[in-house]
Backbone as JSON Lines, residues from 0, in Angstrom:
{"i":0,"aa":"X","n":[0.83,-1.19,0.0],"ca":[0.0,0.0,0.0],"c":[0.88,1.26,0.0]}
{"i":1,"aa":"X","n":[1.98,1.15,0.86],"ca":[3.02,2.45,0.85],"c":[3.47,2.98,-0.5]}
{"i":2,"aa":"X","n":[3.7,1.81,-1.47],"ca":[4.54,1.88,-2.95],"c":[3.0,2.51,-3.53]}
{"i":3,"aa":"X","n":[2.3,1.69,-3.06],"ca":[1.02,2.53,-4.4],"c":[1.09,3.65,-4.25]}
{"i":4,"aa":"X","n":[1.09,3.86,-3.05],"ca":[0.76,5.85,-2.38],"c":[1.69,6.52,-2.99]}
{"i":5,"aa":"X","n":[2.86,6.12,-2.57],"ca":[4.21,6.84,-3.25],"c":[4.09,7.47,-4.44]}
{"i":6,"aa":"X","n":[3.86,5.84,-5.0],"ca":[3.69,5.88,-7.02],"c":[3.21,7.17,-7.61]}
{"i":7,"aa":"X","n":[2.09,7.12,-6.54],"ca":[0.72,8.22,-6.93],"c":[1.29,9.58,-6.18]}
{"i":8,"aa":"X","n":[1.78,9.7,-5.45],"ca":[2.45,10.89,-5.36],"c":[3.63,10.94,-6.02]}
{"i":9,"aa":"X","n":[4.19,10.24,-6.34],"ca":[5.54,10.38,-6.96],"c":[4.77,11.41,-8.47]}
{"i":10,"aa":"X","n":[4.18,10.86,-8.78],"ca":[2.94,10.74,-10.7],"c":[2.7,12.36,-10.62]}
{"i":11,"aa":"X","n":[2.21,12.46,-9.35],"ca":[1.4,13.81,-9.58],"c":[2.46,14.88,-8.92]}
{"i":12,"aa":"X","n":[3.71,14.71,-8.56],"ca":[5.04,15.44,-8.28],"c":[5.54,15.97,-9.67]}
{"i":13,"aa":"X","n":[5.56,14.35,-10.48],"ca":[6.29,14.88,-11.57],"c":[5.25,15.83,-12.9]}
{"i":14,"aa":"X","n":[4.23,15.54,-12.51],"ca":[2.96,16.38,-13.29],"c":[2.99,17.72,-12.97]}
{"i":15,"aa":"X","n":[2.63,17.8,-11.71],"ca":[2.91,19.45,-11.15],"c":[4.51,19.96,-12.06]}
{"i":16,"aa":"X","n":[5.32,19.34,-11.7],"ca":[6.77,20.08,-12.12],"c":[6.47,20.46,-13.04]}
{"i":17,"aa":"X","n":[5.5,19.96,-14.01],"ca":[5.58,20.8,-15.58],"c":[4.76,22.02,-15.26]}
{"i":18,"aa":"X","n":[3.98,22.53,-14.27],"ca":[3.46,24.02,-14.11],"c":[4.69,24.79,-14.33]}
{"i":19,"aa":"X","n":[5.6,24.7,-13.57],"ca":[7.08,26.0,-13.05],"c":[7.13,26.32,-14.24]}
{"i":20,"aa":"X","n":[7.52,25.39,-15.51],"ca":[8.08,26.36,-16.62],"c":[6.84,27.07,-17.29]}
{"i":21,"aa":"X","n":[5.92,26.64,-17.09],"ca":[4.47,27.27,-17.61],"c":[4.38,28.8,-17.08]}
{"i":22,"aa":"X","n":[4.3,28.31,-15.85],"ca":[4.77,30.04,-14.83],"c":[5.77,30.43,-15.43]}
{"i":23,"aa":"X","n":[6.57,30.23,-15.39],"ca":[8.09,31.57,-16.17],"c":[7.5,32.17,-17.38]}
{"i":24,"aa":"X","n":[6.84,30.74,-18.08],"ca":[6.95,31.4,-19.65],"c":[5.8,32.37,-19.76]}
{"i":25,"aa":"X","n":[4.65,32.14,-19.24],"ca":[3.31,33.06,-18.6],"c":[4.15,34.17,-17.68]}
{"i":26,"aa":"X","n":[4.85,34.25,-16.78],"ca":[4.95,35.59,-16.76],"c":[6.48,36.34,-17.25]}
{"i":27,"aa":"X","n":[6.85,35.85,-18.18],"ca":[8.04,36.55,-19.62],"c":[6.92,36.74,-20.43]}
{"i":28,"aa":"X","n":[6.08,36.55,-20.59],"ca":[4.39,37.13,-21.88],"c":[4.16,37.69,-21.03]}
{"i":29,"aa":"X","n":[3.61,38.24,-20.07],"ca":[3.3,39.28,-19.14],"c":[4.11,40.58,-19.22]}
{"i":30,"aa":"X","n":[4.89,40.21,-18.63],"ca":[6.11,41.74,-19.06],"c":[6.37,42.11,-19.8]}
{"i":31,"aa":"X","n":[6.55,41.57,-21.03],"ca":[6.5,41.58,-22.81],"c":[5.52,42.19,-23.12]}
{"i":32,"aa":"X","n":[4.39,41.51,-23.1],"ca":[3.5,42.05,-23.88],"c":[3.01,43.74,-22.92]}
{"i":33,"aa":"X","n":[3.15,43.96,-21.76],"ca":[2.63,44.97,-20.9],"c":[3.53,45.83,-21.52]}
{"i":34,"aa":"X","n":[5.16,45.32,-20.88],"ca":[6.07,46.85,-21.15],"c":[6.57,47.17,-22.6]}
{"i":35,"aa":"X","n":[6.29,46.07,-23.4],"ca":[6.88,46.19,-24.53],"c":[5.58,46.51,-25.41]}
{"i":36,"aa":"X","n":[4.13,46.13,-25.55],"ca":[3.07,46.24,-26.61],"c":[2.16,46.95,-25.76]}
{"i":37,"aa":"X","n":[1.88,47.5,-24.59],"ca":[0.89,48.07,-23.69],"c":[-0.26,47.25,-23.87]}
{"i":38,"aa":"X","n":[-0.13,45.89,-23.93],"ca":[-1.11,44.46,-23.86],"c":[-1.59,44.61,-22.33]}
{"i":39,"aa":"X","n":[-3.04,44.79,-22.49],"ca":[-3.61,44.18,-21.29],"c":[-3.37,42.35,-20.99]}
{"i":40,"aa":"X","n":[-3.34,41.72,-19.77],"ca":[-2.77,40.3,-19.59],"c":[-3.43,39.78,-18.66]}
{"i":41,"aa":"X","n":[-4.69,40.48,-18.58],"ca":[-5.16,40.16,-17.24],"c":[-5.37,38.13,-17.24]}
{"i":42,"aa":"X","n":[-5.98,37.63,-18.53],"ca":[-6.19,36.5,-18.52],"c":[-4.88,35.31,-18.44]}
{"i":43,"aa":"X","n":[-3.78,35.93,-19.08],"ca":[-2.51,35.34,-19.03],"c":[-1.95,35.24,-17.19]}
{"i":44,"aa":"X","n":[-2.18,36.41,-16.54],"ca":[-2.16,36.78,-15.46],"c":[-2.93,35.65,-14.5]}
{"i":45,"aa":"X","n":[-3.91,35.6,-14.87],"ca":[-4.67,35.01,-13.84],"c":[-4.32,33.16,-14.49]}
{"i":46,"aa":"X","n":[-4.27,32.92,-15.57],"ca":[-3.55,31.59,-15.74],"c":[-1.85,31.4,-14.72]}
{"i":47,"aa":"X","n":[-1.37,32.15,-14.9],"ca":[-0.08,31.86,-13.94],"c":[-0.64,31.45,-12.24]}
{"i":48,"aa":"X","n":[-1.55,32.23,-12.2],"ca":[-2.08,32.56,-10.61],"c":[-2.59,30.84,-10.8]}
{"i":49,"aa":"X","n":[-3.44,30.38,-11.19],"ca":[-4.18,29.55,-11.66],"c":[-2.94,28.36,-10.97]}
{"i":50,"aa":"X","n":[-2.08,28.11,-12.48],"ca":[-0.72,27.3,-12.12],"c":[0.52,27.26,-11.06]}
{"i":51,"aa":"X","n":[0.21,28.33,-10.91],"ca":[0.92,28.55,-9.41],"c":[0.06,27.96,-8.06]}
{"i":52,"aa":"X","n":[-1.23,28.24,-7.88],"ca":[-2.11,27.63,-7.26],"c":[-1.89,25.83,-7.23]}
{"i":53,"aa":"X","n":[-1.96,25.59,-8.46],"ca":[-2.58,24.16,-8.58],"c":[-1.16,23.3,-8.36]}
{"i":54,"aa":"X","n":[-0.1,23.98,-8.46],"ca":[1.6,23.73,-8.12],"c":[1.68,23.52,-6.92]}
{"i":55,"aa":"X","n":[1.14,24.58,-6.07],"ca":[1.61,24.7,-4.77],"c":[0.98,23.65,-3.57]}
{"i":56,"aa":"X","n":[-0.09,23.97,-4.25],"ca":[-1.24,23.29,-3.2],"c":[-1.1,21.74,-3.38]}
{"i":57,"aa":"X","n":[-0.77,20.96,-4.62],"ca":[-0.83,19.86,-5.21],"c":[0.69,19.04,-4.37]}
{"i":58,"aa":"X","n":[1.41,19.78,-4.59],"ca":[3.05,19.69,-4.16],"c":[2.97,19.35,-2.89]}
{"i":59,"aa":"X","n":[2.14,20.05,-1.55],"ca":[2.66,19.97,-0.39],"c":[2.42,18.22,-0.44]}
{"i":60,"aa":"X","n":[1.7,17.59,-0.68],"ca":[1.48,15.86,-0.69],"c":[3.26,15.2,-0.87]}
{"i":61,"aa":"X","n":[3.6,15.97,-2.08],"ca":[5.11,15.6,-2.35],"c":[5.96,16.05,-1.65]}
{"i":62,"aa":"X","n":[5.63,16.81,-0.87],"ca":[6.79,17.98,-0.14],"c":[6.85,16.77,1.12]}
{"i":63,"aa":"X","n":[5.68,16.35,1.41],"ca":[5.37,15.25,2.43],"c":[6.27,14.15,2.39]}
{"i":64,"aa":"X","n":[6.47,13.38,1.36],"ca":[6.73,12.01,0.85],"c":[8.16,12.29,0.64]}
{"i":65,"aa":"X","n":[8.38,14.01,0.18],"ca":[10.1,13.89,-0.11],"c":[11.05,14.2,1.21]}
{"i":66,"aa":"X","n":[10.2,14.1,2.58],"ca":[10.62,14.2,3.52],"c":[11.53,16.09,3.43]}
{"i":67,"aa":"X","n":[10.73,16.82,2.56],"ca":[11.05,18.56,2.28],"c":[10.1,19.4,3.16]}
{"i":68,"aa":"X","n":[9.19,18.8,4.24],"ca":[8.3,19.75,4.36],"c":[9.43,20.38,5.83]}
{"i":69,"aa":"X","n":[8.53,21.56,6.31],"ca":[9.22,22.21,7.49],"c":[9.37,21.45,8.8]}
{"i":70,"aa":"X","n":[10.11,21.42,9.2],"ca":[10.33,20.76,10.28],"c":[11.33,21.24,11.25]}
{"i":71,"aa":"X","n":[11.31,21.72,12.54],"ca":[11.95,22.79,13.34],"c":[13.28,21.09,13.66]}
{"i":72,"aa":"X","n":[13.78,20.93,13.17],"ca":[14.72,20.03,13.71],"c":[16.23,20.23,14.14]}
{"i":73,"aa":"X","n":[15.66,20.67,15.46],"ca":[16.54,20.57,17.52],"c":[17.2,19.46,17.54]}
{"i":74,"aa":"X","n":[16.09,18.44,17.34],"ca":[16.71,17.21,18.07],"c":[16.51,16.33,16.86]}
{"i":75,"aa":"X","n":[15.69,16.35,15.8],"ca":[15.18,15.11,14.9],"c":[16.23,14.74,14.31]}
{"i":76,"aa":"X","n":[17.3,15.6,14.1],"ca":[18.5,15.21,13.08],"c":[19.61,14.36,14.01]}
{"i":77,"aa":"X","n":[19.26,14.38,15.48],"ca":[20.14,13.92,16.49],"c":[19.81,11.97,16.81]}
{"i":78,"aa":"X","n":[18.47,11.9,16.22],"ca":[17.77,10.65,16.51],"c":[18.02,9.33,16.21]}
{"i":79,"aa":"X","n":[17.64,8.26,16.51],"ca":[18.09,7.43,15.7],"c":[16.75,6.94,14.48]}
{"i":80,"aa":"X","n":[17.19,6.18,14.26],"ca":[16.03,5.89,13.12],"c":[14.69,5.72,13.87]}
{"i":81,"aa":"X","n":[14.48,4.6,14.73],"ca":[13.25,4.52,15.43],"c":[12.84,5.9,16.22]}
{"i":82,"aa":"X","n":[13.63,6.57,16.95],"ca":[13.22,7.75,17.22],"c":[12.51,8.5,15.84]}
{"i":83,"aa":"X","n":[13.58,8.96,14.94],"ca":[12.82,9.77,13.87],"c":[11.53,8.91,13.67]}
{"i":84,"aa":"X","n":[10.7,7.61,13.77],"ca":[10.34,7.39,13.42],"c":[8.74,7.45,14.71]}
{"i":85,"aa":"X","n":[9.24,7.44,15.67],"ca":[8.54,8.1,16.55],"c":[7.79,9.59,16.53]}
{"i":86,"aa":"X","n":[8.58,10.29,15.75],"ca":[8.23,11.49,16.05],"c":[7.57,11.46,15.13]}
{"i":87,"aa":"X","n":[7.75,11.17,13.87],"ca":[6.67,11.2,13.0],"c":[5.68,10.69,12.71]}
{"i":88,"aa":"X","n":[5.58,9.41,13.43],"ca":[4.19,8.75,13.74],"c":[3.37,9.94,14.61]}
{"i":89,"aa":"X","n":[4.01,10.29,15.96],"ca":[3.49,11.45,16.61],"c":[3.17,12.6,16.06]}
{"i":90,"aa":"X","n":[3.68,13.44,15.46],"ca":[3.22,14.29,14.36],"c":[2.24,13.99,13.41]}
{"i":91,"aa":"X","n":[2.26,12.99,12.85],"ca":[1.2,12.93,11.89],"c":[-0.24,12.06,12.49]}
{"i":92,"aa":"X","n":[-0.09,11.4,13.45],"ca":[-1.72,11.75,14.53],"c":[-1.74,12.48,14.69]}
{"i":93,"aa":"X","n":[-0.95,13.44,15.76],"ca":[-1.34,14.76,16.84],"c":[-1.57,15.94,15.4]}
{"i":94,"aa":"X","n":[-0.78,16.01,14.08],"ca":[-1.02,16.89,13.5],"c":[-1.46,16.67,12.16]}
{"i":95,"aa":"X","n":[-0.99,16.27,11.68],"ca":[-1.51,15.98,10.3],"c":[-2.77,15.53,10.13]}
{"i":96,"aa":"X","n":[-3.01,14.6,10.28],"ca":[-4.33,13.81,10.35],"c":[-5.48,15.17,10.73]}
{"i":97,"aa":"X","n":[-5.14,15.25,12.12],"ca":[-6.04,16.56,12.76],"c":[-6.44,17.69,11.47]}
{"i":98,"aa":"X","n":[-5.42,18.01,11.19],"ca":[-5.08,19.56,10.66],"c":[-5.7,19.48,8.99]}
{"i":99,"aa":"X","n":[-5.58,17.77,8.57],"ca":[-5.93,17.5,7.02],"c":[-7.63,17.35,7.19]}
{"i":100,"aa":"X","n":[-7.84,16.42,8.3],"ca":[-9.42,16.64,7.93],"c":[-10.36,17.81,8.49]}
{"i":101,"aa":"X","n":[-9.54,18.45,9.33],"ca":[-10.11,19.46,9.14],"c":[-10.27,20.63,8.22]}
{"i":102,"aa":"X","n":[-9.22,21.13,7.41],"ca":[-8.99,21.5,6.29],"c":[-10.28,20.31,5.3]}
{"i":103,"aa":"X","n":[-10.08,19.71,4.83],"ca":[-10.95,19.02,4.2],"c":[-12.29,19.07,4.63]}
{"i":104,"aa":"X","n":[-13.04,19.21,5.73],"ca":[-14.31,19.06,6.15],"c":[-14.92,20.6,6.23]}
{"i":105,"aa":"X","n":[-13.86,22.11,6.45],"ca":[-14.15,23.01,6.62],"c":[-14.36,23.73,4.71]}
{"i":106,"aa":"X","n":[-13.46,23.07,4.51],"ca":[-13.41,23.84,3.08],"c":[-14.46,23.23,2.14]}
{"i":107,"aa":"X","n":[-15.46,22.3,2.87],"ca":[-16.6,21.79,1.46],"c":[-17.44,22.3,1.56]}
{"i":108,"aa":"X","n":[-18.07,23.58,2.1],"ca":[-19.1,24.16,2.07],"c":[-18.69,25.42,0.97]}
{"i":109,"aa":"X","n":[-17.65,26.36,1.5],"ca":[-16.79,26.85,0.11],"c":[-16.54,26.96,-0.68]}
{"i":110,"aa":"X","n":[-16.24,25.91,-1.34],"ca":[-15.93,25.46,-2.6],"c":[-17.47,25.26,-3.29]}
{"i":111,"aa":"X","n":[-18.19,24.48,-2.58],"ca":[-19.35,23.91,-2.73],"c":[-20.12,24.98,-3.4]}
{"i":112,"aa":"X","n":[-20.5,26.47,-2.35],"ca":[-20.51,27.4,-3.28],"c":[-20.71,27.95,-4.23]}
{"i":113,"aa":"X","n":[-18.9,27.68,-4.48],"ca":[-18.29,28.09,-5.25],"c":[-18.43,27.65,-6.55]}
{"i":114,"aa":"X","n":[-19.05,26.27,-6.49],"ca":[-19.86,25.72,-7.94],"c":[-20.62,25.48,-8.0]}
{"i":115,"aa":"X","n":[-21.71,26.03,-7.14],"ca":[-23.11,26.41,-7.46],"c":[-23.21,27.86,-8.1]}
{"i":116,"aa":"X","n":[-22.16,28.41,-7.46],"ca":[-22.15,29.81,-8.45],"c":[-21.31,29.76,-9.51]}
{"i":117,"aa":"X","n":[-21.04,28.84,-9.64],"ca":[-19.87,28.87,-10.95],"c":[-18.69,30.11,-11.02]}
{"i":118,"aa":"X","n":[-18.31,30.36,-9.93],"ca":[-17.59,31.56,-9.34],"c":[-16.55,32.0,-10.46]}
{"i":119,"aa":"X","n":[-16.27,33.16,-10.97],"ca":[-15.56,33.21,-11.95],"c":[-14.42,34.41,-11.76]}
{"i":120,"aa":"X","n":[-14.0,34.33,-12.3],"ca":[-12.94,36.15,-11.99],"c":[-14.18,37.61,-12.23]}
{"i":121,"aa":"X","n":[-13.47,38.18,-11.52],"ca":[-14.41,39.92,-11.0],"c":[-13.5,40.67,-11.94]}
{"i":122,"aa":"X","n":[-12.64,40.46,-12.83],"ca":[-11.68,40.71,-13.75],"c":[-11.9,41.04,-15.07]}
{"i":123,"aa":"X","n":[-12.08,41.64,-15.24],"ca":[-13.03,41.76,-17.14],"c":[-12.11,40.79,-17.95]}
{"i":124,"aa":"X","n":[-12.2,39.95,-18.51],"ca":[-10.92,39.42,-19.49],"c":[-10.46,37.97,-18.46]}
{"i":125,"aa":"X","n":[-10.52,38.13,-17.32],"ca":[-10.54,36.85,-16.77],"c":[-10.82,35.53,-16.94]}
{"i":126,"aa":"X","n":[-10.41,34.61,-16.07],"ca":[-10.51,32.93,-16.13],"c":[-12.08,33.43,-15.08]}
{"i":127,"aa":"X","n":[-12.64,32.03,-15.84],"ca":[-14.07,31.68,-14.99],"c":[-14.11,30.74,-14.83]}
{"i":128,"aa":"X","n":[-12.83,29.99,-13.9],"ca":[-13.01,29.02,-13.47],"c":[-12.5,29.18,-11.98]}
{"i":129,"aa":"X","n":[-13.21,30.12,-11.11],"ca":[-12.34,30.01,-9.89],"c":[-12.81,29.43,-8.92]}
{"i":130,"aa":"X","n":[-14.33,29.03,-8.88],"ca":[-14.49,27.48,-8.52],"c":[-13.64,26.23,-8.37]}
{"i":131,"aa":"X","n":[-12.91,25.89,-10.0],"ca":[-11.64,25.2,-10.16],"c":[-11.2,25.31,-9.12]}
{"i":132,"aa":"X","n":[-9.88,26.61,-9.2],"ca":[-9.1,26.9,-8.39],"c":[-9.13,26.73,-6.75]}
{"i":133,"aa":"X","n":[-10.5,26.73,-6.33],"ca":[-10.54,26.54,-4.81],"c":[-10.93,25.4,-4.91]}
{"i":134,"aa":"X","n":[-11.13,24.29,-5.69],"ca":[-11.5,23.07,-5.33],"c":[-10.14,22.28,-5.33]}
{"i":135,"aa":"X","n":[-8.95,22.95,-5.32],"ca":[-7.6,22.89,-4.69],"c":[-7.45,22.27,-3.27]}
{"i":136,"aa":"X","n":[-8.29,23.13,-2.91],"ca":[-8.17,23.27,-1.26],"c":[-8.8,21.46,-0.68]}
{"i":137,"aa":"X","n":[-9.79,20.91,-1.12],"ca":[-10.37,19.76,-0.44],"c":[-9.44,18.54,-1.19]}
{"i":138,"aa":"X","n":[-8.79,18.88,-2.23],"ca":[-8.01,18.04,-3.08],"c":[-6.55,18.16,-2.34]}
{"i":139,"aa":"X","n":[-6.15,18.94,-1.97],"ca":[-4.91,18.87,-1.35],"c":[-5.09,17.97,-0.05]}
{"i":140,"aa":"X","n":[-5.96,18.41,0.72],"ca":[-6.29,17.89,1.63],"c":[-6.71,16.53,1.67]}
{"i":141,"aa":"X","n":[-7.43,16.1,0.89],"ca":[-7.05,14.86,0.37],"c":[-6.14,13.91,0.42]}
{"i":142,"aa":"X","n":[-5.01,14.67,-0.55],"ca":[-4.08,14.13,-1.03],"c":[-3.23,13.99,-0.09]}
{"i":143,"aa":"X","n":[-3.1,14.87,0.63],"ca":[-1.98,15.03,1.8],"c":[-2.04,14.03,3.08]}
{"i":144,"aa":"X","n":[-3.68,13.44,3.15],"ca":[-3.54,12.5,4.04],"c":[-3.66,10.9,3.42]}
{"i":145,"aa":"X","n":[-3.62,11.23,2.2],"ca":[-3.44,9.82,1.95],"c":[-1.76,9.56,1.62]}
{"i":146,"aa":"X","n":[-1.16,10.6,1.97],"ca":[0.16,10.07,1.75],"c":[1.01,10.27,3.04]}
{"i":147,"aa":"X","n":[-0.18,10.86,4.06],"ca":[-0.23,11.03,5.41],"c":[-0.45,9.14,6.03]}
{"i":148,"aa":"X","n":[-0.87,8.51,5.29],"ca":[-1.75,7.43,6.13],"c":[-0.09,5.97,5.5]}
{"i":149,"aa":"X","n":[0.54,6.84,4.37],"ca":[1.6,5.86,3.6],"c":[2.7,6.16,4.8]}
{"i":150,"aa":"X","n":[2.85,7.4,4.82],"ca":[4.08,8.16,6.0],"c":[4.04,7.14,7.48]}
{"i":151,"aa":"X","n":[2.45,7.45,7.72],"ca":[2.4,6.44,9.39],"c":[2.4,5.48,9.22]}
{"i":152,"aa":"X","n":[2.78,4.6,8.16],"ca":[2.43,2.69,7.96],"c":[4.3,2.72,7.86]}
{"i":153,"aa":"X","n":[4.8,3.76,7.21],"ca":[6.24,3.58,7.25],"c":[6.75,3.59,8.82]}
{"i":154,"aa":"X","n":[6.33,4.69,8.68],"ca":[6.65,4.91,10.4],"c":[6.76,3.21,11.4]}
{"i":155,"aa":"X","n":[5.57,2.92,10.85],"ca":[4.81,1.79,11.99],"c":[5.82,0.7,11.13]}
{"i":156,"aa":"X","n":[6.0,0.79,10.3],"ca":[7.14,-0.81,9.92],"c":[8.62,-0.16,10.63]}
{"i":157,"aa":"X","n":[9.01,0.85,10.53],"ca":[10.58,0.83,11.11],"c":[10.33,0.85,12.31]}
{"i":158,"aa":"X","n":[9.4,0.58,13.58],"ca":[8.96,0.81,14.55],"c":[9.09,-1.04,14.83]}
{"i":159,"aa":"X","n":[8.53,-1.66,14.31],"ca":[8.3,-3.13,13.88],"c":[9.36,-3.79,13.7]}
{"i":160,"aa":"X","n":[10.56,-2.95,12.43],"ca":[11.52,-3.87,12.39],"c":[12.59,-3.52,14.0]}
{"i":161,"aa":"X","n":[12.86,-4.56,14.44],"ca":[14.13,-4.64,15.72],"c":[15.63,-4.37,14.91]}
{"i":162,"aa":"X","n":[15.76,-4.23,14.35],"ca":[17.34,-3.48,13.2],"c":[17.31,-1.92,13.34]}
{"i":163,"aa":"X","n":[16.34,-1.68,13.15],"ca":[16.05,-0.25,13.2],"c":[16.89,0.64,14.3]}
């Protein structure tokens, strides 16, 4: 079950990565066309926002799995393996878990909304999909604990193995 999770975050790590160059090249047409043709960009504009969104939010799942997320580490780097592996079982009950379904359970009325109104940009020239864009929020959340639930089964095998 850990390798499937991975897989599937690994899949949608390397999917996101193709936003970044999308963002550069969306905003080098931004500055171009503004300072160089006096091009309004509002829609190019709000596509970067868009991909930057769906990058960021999508990523923290990977940020998870690549062992990159923040972590104030005092003592974690001092540990031994079963320790590190302690703490992160502990962290991801006491926090993750907590912090994902709640994020997930608070943000479906929101969104929900948000596509009943088919919420769109207040932007003349805008994306009208910003419904889309916040349906980020229950999808991350999502995502983050199902690679939350791969993290604590790891945890719980180096806990298991006596080598450790």
């Amino acid at each position: 079950m850990i390798r499937l999770i991975d897989a599937f975050t690994d899949a949608t790590g390397r999917l996101i990565a193709w936003c970044m160059p999308l963002i550069v090249l969306g905003t080098v047409m931004i500055v171009v066309l503004r300072y160089q043709f006096a091009v309004n960009t509002t829609l190019i504009q709000e596509l970067v926002l868009y991909l930057h969104g769906l990058a960021f939010m999508l990523a923290i799942p990977w940020a998870l799995k690549q062992d990159a997320h923040v972590r104030v580490d005092l003592i974690y780097s001092r540990l031994t393996t079963r320790g590190r592996a302690w703490v992160n079982l502990i962290g991801h009950l006491a926090f993750l878990f907590p912090t994902g379904v709640f994020i997930l359970l608070e943000s479906q009325s929101y969104v929900a909304m948000s596509w009943r109104m088919r919420e769109g940009s207040p932007d003349v020239g805008g994306l009208q999909g910003v419904y889309l864009l916040k349906t980020l929020i229950p999808a991350m959340a999502a995502l983050l604990l199902l690679q939350g639930v791969a993290e604590t089964l790891r945890a719980l095998r180096t806990l298991r193995d006596r080598h450790a």
